[in-house]
N, C-alpha and C positions, 0 to 999 in steps of 0.2 A: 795416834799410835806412839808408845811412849819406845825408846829403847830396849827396853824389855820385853819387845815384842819380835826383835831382831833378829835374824841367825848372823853370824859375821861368818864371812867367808876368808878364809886366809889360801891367799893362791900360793905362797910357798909350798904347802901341803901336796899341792897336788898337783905337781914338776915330777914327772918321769909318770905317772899315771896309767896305765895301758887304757887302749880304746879300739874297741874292733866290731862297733857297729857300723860306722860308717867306712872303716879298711876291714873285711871280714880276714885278711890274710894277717892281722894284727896278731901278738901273741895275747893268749889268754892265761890268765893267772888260776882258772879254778878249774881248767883241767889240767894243769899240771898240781896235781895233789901231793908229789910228794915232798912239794918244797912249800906247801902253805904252813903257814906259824900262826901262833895265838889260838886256837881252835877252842872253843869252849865246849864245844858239845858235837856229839856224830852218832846218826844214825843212819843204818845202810849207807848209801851211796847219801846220804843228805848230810852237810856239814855245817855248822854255825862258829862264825868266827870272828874277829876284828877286823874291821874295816885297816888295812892298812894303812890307806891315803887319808885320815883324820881333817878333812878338808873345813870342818865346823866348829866353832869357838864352841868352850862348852858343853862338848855334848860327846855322849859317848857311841860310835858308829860300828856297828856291827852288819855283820852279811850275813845269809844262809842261801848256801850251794843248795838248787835244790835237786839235782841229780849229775851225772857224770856225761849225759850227753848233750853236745856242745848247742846243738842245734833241735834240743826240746823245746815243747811249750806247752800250758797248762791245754790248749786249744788240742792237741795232738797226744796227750798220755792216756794211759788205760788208766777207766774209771779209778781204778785198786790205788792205782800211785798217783793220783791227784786227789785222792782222798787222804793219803798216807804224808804227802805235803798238806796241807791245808791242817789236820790233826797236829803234825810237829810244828808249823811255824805259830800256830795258835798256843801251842805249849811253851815258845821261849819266849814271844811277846807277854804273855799272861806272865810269865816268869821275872820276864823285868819291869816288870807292872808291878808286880807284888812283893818285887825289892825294898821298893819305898825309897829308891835314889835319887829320883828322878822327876820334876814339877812333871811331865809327859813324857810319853813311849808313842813313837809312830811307826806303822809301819806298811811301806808300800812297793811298788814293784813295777818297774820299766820296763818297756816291751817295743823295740822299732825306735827307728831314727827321729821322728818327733816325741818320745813320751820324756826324755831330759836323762838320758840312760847314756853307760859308754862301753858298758859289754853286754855281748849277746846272750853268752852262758847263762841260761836259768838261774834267776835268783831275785830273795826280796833281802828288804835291807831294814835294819831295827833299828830305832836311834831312840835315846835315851836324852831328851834336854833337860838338863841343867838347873836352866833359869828361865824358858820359855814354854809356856802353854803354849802348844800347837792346836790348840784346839777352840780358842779362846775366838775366832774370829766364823768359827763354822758353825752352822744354827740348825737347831730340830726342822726345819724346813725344809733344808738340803738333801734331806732322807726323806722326804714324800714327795708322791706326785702320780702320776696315772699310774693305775693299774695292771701289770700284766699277769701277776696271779698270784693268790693269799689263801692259805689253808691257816691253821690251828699252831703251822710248825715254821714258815717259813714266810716269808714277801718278797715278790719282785716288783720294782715301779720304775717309772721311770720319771726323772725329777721335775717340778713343775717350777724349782727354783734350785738351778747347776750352782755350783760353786763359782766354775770359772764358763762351761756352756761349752756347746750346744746342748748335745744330749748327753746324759749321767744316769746309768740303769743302778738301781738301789738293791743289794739283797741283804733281807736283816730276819734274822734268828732271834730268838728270847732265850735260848737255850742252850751254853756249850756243847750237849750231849748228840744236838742236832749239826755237830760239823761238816757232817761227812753230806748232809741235804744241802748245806750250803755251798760246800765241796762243788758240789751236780749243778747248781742250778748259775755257780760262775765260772763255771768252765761250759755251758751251753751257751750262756751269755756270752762271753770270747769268742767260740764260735762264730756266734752269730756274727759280732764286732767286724772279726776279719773274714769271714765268709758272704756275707749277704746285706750285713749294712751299707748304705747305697749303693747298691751291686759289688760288694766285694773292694771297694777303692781305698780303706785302709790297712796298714800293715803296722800302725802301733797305738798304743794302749796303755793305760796305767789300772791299778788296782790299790786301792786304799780301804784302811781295816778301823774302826773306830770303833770305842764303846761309849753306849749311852745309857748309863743304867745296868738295868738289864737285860740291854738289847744289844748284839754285834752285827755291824756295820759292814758289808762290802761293797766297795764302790766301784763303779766298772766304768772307764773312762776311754772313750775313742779318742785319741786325739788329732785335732787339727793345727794351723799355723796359729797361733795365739790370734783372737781378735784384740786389736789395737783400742775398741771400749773396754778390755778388760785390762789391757798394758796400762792405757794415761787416763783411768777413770775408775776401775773394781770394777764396771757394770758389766753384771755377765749377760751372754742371751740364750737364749733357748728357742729350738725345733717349732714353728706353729701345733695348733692340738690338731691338725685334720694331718699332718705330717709326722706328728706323734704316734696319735692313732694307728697311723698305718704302720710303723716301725711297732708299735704295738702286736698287732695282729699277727706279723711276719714272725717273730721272738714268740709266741707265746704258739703259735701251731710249729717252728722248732723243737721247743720244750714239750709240744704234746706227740711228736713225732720220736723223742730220745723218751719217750717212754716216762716223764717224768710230771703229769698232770695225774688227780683223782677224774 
């Protein structure tokens, strides 16, 4: 891995920082909206702005508010406005995609005291690098794996090779036109995540958006304590298939119980 693979982190940046996942009494900087600056873009209650804390050599850091209640989540909104997020942050990401500023655009979204997040406030975060393909180390492989359901418009799987592991639920479109399917089918996913994945025992998660082609990517990630082969080794692990399987089953009569199977 040469340098150019690096992000640099510069902790002067990110001295005075607010954080109120793990102090929930912490101040929050995106509900107080009438003192946020830089804003590049707003729709209803949704806001798109500069990342303040610049904490990334290189790279330009952006947030999107995704509503004014402190204490939403994609798992908890009416169908209408998690559709109505997933349609906008698809439109600023594409947006700085088609800048042409940028070797990569990533963008993803923290959720819980282990996903690597430091506010609670709903929000995904865009970042625009520089000099670093983000993507450069992540393979068409990462995107397949069991099946939990495929029509014509949509896929859910679950990975048969995780990025970092256990388990990594895949939903991937060919379609922009089809956001608002994909909308459905990861916000059931979440659901499931913190409702009934091993009986309900996590409370954070991450969400990653990738294009491949002409396919878009959401990636649904429970997170656990980092395994330490994935710290001092890359090797990630993954769920057995008779334990897959059954995380299989469970997610997919979910999805057929929200009404969302032919």
């Amino acid at each position: 891995m040469s340098n150019k693979d690096v992000l640099v982190f510069e902790i002067e940046q990110a001295k005075g920082k607010p954080e109120n996942i793990k102090h929930p009494d912490g101040y929050c900087p995106f509900c107080d909206t009438d003192h946020l600056v830089n804003i590049i873009d707003q729709k209803d209650d949704m806001i798109w702005l500069d990342n303040k804390f610049r904490t990334l050599q290189d790279t330009y850091q952006t947030v999107l508010i995704e509503l004014s209640d402190h204490n939403g989540d994609i798992s908890t909104y009416a169908q209408s406005k998690n559709r109505q997020v997933f349609e906008y942050i698809y439109q600023c990401w594409n947006q700085m995609i088609k800048s042409g500023k940028y070797t990569s655009v990533l963008m993803y979204k923290n959720v819980g005291p282990l996903s690597g997040g430091s506010l609670k406030h709903p929000h995904f975060q865009i970042i625009g690098l520089e000099k670093v393909n983000g993507y450069k180390h992540v393979e068409a492989e990462n995107f397949t794996g069991m099946e939990v359901y495929q029509d014509d418009e949509i896929e859910l799987n679950i990975s048969e090779k995780p990025i970092m592991g256990f388990v990594e639920f895949n939903i991937v479109i060919t379609d922009p036109k089809k956001i608002d399917k994909l909308a459905d089918f990861v916000q059931t996913t979440v659901q499931y995540t913190l409702d009934d994945f091993y009986g309900g025992k996590f409370d954070s998660y991450n969400i990653f958006f990738y294009k491949e082609y002409s396919k878009i990517i959401c990636k649904v990630v429970p997170r656990y304590v980092v395994s330490p082969y994935f710290v001092g080794y890359r090797l990630s692990q993954r769920d057995g298939d008779k334990q897959v399987s059954g995380i299989r089953d469970v997610l997919r009569e979910k999805l057929n119980s929200n009404g969302m199977l032919d």
